[in-house]
C-alpha positions in Angstrom: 11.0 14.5 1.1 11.1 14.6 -2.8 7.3 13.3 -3.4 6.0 12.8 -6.7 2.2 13.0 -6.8 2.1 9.0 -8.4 3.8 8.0 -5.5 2.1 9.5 -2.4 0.5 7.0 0.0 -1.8 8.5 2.4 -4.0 5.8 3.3 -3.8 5.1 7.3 -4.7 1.8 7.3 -1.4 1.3 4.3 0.7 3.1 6.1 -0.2 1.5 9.8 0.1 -1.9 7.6 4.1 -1.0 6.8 5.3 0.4 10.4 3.8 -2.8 11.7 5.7 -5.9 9.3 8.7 -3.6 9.2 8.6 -2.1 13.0 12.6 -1.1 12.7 12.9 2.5 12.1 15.7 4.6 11.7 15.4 7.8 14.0 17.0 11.3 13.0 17.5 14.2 15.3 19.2 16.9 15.2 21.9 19.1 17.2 25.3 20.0 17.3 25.4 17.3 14.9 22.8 15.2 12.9 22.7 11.5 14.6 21.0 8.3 14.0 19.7 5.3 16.0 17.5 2.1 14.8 15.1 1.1 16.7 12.1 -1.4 16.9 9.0 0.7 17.4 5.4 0.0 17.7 3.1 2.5 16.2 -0.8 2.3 16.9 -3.4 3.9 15.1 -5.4 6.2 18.2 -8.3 7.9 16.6 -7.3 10.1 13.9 -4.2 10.1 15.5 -0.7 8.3 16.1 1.1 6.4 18.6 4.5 5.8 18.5 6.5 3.9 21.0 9.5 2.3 22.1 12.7 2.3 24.0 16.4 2.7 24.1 19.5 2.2 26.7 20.4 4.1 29.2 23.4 4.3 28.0 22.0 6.2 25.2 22.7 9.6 25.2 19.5 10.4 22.2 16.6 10.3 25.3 18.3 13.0 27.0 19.8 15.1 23.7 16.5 14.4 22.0 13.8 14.6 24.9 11.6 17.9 23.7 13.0 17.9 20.2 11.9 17.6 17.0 12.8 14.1 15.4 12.6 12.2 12.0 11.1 8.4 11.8 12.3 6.5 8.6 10.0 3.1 8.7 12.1 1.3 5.3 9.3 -0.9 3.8 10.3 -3.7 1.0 12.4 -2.5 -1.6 14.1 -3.6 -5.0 16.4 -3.1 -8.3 13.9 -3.1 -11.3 15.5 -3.8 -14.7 14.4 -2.0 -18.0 14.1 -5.4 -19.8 11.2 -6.1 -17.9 9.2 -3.5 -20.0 7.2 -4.3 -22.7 7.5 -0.7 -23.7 11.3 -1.4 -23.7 11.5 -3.8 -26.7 8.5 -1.1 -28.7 10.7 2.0 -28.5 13.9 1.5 -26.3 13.1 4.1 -23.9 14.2 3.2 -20.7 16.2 2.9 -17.5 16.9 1.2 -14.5 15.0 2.8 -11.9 14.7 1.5 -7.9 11.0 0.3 -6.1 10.4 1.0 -2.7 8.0 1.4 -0.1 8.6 4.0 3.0 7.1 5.8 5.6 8.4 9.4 7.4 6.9 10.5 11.0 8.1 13.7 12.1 7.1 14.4 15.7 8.4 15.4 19.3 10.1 13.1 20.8 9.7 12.7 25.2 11.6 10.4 27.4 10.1 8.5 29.8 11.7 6.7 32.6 8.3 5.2 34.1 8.6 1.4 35.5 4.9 0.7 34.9 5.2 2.4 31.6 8.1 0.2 30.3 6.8 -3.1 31.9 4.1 -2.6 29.8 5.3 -1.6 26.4 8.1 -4.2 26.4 5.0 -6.7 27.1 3.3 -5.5 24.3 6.4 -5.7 21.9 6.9 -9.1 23.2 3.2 -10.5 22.7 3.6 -9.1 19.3 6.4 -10.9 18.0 6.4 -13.7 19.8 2.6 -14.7 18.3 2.3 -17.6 16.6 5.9 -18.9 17.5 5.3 -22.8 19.0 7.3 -21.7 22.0 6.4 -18.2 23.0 8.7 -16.3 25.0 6.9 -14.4 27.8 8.0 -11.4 29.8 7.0 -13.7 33.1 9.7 -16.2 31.8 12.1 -13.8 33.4 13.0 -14.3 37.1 11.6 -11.0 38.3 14.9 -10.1 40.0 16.3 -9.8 36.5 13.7 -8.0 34.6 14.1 -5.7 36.7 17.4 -5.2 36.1 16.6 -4.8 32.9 13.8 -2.4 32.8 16.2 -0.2 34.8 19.1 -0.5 31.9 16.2 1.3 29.0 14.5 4.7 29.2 11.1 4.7 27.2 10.1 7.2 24.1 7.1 8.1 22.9 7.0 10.8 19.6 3.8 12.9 19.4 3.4 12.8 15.8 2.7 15.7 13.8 2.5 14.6 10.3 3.3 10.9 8.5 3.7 10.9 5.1 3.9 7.4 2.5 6.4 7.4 -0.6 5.2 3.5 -2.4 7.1 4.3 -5.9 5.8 1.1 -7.2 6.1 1.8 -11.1 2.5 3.8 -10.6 3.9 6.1 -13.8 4.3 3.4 -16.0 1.5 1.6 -18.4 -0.5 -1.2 -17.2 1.6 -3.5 -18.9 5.0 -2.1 -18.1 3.5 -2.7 -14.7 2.5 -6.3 -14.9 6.1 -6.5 -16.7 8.0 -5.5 -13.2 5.5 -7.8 -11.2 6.6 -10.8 -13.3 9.9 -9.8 -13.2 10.0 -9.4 -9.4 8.8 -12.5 -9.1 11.1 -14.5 -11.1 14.3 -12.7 -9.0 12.3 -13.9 -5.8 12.2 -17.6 -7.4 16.2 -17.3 -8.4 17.1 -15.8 -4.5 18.4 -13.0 -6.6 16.8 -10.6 -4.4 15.9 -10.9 -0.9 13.0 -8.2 -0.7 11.5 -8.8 -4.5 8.6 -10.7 -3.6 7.9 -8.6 -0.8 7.7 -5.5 -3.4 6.0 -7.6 -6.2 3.0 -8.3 -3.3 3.3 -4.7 -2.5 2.7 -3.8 -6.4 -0.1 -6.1 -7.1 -2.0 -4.9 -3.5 -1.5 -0.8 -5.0 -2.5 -2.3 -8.6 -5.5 -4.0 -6.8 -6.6 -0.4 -5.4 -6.4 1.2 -8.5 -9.0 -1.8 -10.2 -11.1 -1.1 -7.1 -11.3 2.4 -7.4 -11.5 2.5 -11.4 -14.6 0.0 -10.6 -16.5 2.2 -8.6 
C-alpha cells in the first residue's frame, strides 16, 4: 500500500491493540478472479511472530480456492471526515483541504484450511470467552446441547494465515503542526458529542494516544 513515512505504524503492541477491538477483517485472495470475505479473526502476538485465526462455512468455497495461497488481511481500525475549519493554520493563510483520518492494519500471509474438531472446539471457545467477557450473562460454548455444537462445528472449516509481513497505516494528521493537531482532536470530539459521526471519538482517542507517543519520545 501507498505509505507515507508520517503515517507508518510499526509498533507490535499498536498494531496487536487494533486487530484486537476491531477483530473483523476483510480477507482478499486472489484467482481466476479477485474475491472478498469478512471475517471475525483473532490474532495473537507468538514471540516475534503472528497468529492469525478463525473460521468460515463450509459452504465457503475461499478454504478450498484459498488453502496454500497467498492472501490479504484488511483489519479497518476507527476512521473519520476531518474538516479544514478545524485548522488554526486555516484562518492564518487559507491553505487547506478536507482530508480523511484513519487507522488500518494489512497482513499478508498463506492462508491453510483446517478441518480439525479439536482445533475448532477450541478456537470458537476462545473467540467466545473473548467477547463474551464482562457481559452480566455470558454465553458459554457448554450452553449448547452437545448434540448441536456438533452440528455446528461440522458446518465451519478453520483458517489459520502464516503471516509474513503486517504493516500499520494511522494517518492521524502526524504532518500537520501541533496546533493544527490539537485543532482536529477538538473537532473530533465535538462531531462525537453532536452523533455527527459514529467513529470520531474513536479516532480523536486514537490521535491523542499517537500524540502522547510523540511527547514521550520527545521527553526522552
Amino acid at each position: 500500500m501507498y505509505q507515507p513515512a508520517h503515517f507508518n505504524e510499526a509498533d507490535p503492541r499498536t498494531l496487536l491493540a487494533l486487530m484486537r477491538e476491531f477483530p473483523l477483517a476483510t480477507l482478499i485472495r486472489g484467482g481466476a478472479e479477485l474475491a472478498a470475505d469478512i471475517l471475525p479473526l483473532e490474532v495473537e502476538r507468538i514471540g516475534e511472530g503472528w497468529r492469525v485465526t478463525g473460521h468460515v462455512a463450509r459452504a465457503n468455497p475461499l478454504w478450498r480456492e484459498a488453502d496454500g495461497q497467498p492472501v490479504l488481511l484488511v483489519f479497518h481500525g476507527p476512521q473519520a471526515y476531518v474538516s479544514p475549519s478545524w485548522y488554526p493554520s486555516k484562518f492564518q493563510h487559507g491553505k487547506a483541504v478536507p482530508t480523511w483520518n484513519y487507522a488500518m492494519v494489512q497482513v499478508h500471509g498463506t492462508l491453510r484450511a483446517t478441518q480439525d474438531p479439536q482445533w475448532l472446539h477450541a478456537l470458537v471457545t476462545r473467540l467466545t470467552e473473548r467477547h463474551e467477557a464482562g457481559r452480566p450473562v455470558p454465553w458459554h460454548v457448554a450452553d449448547a446441547p452437545p448434540d448441536y455444537l456438533d452440528a455446528m462445528l461440522k458446518a465451519i472449516v478453520g483458517i489459520e494465515i502464516e503471516v509474513t509481513r503486517v504493516e500499520g497505516k494511522f494517518k492521524l494528521s502526524q504532518n500537520r503542526d501541533a496546533a493544527d493537531r490539537t485543532g482536529v482532536v477538538l473537532g473530533l470530539e465535538a462531531d462525537a458529542s453532536l452523533d455527527r459521526q459514529p467513529q470520531a471519538d474513536a479516532l480523536a482517542q486514537a490521535m491523542q494516544t499517537v500524540e502522547q507517543r510523540r511527547r514521550d519520545a520527545t521527553a526522552k
